[in-house]
N, C-alpha and C positions, 0 to 999 in steps of 0.2 A: 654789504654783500651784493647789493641792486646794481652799486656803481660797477664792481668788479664783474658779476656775471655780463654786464653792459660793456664792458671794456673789453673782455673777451669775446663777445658777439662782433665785433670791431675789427677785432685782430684774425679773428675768423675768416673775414672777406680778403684779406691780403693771399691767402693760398687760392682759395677759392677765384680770384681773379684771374689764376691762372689757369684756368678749367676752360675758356672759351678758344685758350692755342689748340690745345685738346681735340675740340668740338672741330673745329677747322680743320685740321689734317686728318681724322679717321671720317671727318663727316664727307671730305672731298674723294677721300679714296674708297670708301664704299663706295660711293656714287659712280666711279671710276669704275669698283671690281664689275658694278653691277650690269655694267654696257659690254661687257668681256664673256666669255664661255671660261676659257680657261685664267688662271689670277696673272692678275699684273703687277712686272716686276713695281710698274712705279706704284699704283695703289700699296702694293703689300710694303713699301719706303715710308708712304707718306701714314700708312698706318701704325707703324712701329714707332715712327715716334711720334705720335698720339698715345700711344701707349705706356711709351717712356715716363708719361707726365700722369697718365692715372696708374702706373703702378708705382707709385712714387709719393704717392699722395700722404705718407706718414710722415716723410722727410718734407716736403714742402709746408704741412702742417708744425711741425717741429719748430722749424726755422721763421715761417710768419708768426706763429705765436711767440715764439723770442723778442721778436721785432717789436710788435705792436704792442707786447704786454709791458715795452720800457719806457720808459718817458725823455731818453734820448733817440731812439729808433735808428742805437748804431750798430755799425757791420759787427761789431765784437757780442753783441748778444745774438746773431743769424749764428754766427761762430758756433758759439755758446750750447746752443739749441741744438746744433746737427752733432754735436759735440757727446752734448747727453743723448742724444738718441741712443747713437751707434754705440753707445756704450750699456744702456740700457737691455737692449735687444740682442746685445751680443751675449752678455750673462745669461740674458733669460732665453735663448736660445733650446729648443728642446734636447740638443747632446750635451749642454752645460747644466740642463736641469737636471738632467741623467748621473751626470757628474757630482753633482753639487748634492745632491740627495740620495748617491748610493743605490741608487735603483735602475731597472734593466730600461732601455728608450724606449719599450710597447708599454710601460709602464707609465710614464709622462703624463700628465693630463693635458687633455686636448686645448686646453685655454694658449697654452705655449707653443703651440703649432702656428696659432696665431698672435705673434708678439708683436708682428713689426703691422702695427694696424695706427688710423686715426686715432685712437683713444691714446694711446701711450707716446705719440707724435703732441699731442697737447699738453700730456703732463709733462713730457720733457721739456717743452717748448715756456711753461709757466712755471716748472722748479730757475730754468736758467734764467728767466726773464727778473725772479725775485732776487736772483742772486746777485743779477747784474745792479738793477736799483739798489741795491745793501752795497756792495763790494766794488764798484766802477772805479770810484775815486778814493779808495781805501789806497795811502803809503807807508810800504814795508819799509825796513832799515835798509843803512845803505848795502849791506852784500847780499840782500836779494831786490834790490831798486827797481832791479829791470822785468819783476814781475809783478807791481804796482800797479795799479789801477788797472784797465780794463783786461790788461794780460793775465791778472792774476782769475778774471770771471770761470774761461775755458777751465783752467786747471782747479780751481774748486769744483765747476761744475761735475766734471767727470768725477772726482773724489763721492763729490753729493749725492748722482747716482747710481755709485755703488752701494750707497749706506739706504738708496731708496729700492732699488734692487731685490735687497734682502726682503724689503717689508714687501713688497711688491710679489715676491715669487710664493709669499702665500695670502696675499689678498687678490691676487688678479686672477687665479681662479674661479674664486665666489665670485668677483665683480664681470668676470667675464659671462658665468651662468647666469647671474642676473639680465646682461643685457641678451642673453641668447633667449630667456625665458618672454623676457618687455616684448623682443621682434617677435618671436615665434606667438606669443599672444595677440598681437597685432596681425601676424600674417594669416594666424588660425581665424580671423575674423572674414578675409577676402578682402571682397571690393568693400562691407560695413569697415574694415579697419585701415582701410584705402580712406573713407570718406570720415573719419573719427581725425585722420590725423591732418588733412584738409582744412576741418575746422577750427584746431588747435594751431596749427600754422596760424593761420591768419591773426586768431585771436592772441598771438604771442608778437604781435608785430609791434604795437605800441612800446613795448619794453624793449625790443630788441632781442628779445632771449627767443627767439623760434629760429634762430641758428645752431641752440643744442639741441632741440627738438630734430631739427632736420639729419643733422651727422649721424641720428641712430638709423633713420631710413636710406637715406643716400649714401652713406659711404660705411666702408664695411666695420663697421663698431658692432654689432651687435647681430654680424652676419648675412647680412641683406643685402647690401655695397648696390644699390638701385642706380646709380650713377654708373658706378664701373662695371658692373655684369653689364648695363644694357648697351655702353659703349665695345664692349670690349666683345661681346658678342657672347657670354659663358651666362647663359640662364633660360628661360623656360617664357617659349612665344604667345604672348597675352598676359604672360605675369611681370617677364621684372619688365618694370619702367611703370608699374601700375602708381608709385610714388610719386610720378612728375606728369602721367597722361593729362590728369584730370585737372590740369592749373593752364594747360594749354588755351583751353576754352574760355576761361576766365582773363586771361591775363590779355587774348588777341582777340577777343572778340567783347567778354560783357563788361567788363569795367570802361573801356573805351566808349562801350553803350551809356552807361551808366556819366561818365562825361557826358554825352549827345545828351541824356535825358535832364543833366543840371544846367546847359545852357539853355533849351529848350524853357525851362520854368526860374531862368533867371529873369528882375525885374527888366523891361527894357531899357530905362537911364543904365544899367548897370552890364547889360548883357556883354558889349564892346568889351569888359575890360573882362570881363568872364570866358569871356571867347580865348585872349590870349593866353590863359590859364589854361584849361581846360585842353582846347586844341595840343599845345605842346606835351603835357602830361600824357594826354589820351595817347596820341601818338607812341610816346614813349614805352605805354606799355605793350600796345601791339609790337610795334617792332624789334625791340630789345627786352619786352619783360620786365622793366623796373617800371614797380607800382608803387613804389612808398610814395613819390610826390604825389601822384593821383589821390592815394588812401585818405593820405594825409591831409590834401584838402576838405574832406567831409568827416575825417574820423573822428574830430572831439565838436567840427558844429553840428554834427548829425549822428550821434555814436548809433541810434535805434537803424539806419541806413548802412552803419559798419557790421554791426551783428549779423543783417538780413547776408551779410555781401559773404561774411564767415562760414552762416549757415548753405550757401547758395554754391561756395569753394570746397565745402565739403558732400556737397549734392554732388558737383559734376567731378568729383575725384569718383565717386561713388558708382555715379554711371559709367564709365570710361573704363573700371575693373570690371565691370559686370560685365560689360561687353567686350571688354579685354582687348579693347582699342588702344595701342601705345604709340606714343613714341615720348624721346626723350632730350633732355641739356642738360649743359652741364655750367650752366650759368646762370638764366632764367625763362620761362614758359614765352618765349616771343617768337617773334615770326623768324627772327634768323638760325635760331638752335631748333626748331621745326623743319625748317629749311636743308640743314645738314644734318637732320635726323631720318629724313623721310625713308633712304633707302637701306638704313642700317638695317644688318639681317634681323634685329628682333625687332623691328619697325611693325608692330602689327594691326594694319587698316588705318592707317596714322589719318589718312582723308576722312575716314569719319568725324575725327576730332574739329574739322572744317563745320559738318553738320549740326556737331552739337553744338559748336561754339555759337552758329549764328542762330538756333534756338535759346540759347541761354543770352547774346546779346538781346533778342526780343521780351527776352524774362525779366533783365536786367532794368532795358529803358522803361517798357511799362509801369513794371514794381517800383523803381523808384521815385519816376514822375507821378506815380498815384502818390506815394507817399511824401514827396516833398510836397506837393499841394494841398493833401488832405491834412498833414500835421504841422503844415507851413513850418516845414525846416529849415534853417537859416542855411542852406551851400551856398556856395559861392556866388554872389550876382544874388541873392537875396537879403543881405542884411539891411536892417532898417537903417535909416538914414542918419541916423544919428550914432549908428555902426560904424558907417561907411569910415575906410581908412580913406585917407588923403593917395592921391597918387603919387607911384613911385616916387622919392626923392630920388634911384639912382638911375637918371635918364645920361646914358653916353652922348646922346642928340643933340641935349644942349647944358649938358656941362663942360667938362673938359675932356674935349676931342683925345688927347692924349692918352686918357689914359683908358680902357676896355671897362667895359659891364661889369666884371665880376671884380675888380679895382675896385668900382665907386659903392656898389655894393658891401664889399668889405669894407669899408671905410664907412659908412652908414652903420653896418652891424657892426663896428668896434666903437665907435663913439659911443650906440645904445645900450653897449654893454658895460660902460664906465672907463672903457682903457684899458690898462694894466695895471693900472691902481685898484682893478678890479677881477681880473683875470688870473686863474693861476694855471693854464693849461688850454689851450687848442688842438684839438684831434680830429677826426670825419673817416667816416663809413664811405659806405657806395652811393649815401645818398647825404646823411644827415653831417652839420657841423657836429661835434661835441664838444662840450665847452664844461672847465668848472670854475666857479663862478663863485668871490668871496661874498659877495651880500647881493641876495636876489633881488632886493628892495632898490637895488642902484640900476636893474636893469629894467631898461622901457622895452618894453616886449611890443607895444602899438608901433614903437616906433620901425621896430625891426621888423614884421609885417607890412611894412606901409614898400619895403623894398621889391616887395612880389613874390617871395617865401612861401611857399604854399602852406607853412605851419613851423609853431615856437611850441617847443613841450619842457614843463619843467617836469624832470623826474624823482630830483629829490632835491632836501634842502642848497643844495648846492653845486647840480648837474644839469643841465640844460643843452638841451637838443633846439639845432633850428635844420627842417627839413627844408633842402634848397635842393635836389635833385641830381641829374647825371654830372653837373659841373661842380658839385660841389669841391669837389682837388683844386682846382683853381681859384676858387672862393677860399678853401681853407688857405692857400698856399699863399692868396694876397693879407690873410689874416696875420697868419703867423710871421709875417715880413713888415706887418705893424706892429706888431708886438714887439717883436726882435729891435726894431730903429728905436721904438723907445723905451725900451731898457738899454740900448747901447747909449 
């Protein structure tokens, strides 16, 4: 179940990646409307289709989890996926419920008003994906040949949910109240349930699974849609975007701190090679938001450092509702979705988020630098010496010029990983490889750190994670191009 909830955290990020075209065109034409008295024809262009893409968000959700839930990751399961949506949503439509149940349309329950939402974009997206893995290379006899293997997916799928349909038009109800009940409990808290769920992020980040955590705040599952109200401009100034304010500060200002304060209290033999770390990560998260590499450097040699960082992301969500300071992304808390949020009309006091952020970076470097030297915690540039990895084996400098960094790298991490006499699968996230792995005992994990990885997580007997960062597409993509040559 660990692996699977992990596999769809995964497939998760492929829709979601497409949230920063988004950001870019409603973020450049607000900015646009807002130099103007009266609207502009091109603002109100470049906002519509920004829009096109968050109101869309069921169908692109549909179609990524098709993709990613299959272990061929082809066009015929995207198919698939959009396939069962529309057919889904069309049933369950409120004048088909009407139909379908004999009863007048004020009659309907309100769950079915809203069908065509994230939630139901997922399950469509993982009924077709299972059907595709079962069914791809299933051949029929020869007079019906030509709908064989993966032609045959689409036209089951659609069969499949209408038979899911039925169960669906009296369980999505309850499951719908359910999640209106989770948000609205969450909402009735404020800014405490601003900062409850701050902390629960984070603390879900080692598994991967704080991507179903987040779909009930950010997108409209469970009626909150914190993403799309606050892009789209339909919600209530100081409240929505209260989901994404408070990661602002954390992500551009104090984990970047919190880098400054581990090279600061790294040994000096050590500090050089801590710096390269450090800097590029740190960086990383200021300006784009992605903090897994940074995390991930201190999360399991420092976890008492991780917690503080949890408790600390759920402080400044906390503050940021109270004060009802917003702004928002639609990708991650960095300076560029800061940047094209600033002027959006529920942008509210987004500059403060500036203030807290660089009190919370002074919170950050102190608190941690007390605490790595008071508990001498092994981060980065601290290990004792008999820790110490060997440097990088994948230097492009003075190996072979020909081939790129994330080449010699992958070739480093495929050899420590036994080959493919070891390997039954290569996948990767936004940050992380994913690998499943026949016997862990063949994998040298030192040695795959010695690459410059900022971290190897085994998650279970047979799933293994190695966190390599924003390049990791490239890393996977030279992976699976070793794998492929030698099985060919």
């Amino acid at each position: 179940m660990m692996k699977y909830l992990q596999n769809l955290g995964k497939s998760l990020m492929l829709p979601v990646a497409v949230l920063p075209a988004a950001a870019v065109l409603m973020g450049i034409g607000h900015w646009i409307d807002s130099f103007f008295e009266a609207d502009s024809r091109f603002a109100a262009f470049l906002i519509s289709g920004g829009d096109a893409i968050l109101s869309s968000l069921a169908i692109l959700f549909a179609v990524g989890v098709a993709i990613g839930m299959t272990k061929a990751k082809d066009g015929a399961a995207a198919l698939s996926g959009l396939v069962g949506y529309l057919v889904i949503t069309k049933v369950l439509e409120s004048e088909s419920v009407a139909s379908l149940l004999q009863i007048d349309l004020s009659q309907v329950d309100m769950a079915f008003d809203n069908i065509e939402n994230v939630f139901i974009g997922i399950l469509a997206g993982l009924i077709s994906a299972a059907l595709y893995n079962r069914f791809s290379h299933v051949s029929l006899p020869d007079a019906f040949a030509f709908f064989s293997g993966k032609r045959l997916v689409p036209i089951l799928t659609a069969a499949t949910m209408l038979l899911v349909s039925i169960a669906v038009l009296f369980v999505w109800p309850v499951v719908y109240g359910w999640l209106v009940s989770f948000g609205t409990m969450i909402s009735n808290l404020g800014a405490a349930g601003a900062g409850l769920y701050g902390f629960f992020n984070r603390l879900l980040i080692p598994t991967g699974l704080h991507h179903a955590l987040n779909n009930v705040f950010w997108f409209d599952v469970a009626g909150i849609n914190d993403i799309g109200n606050f892009w789209d401009g339909n919600g209530e100034p100081g409240v929505t975007g209260r989901y994404m304010a408070g990661f602002f500060p954390i992500m551009m200002f104090g984990l970047p701190a919190a880098a400054l304060a581990m090279y600061h209290t790294a040994r000096t033999k050590q500090r050089k090679q801590a710096a390269s770390l450090l800097m590029a990560v740190g960086f990383a998260s200021f300006f784009t938001g992605v903090t897994e590499p940074l995390e991930f450097s201190f999360m399991f040699l420092a976890p008492v450092l991780y917690f503080v960082h949890a408790v600390l992301t759920g402080l400044s969500l906390f503050i940021a509702a109270a004060f009802q300071w917003t702004a928002g992304f639609t990708f991650s808390a960095g300076f560029v979705d800061y940047f094209l949020s600033f002027r959006l009309p529920l942008a509210n006091q987004p500059y403060m988020l500036i203030l807290q952020g660089l009190a919370f970076a002074v919170v950050y470097y102190f608190l941690f630098r007390f605490l790595i030297v008071k508990l001498d915690l092994k981060t980065p540039g601290r290990q004792d010496d008999n820790e110490l990895a060997e440097e990088p084996t994948t230097n492009p400098e003075s190996a072979n010029e020909a081939k790129d960094k994330h080449t010699l790298m992958a070739e480093t991490i495929y050899t420590h990983l036994g080959k493919k006499e070891n390997i039954d699968s290569i996948d990767n996230c936004a940050t992380r490889l994913r690998l499943e792995i026949q016997d862990m005992d063949k994998v040298n994990q030192d040695g795959i750190k010695k690459t410059g990885v900022p971290g190897v997580q085994q998650v279970s007997k047979n799933n293994l994670q190695i966190i390599v960062g924003t390049q990791v597409q490239a890393v996977a993509d030279a992976l699976q191009k070793l794998y492929n040559e030698d099985k060919s």
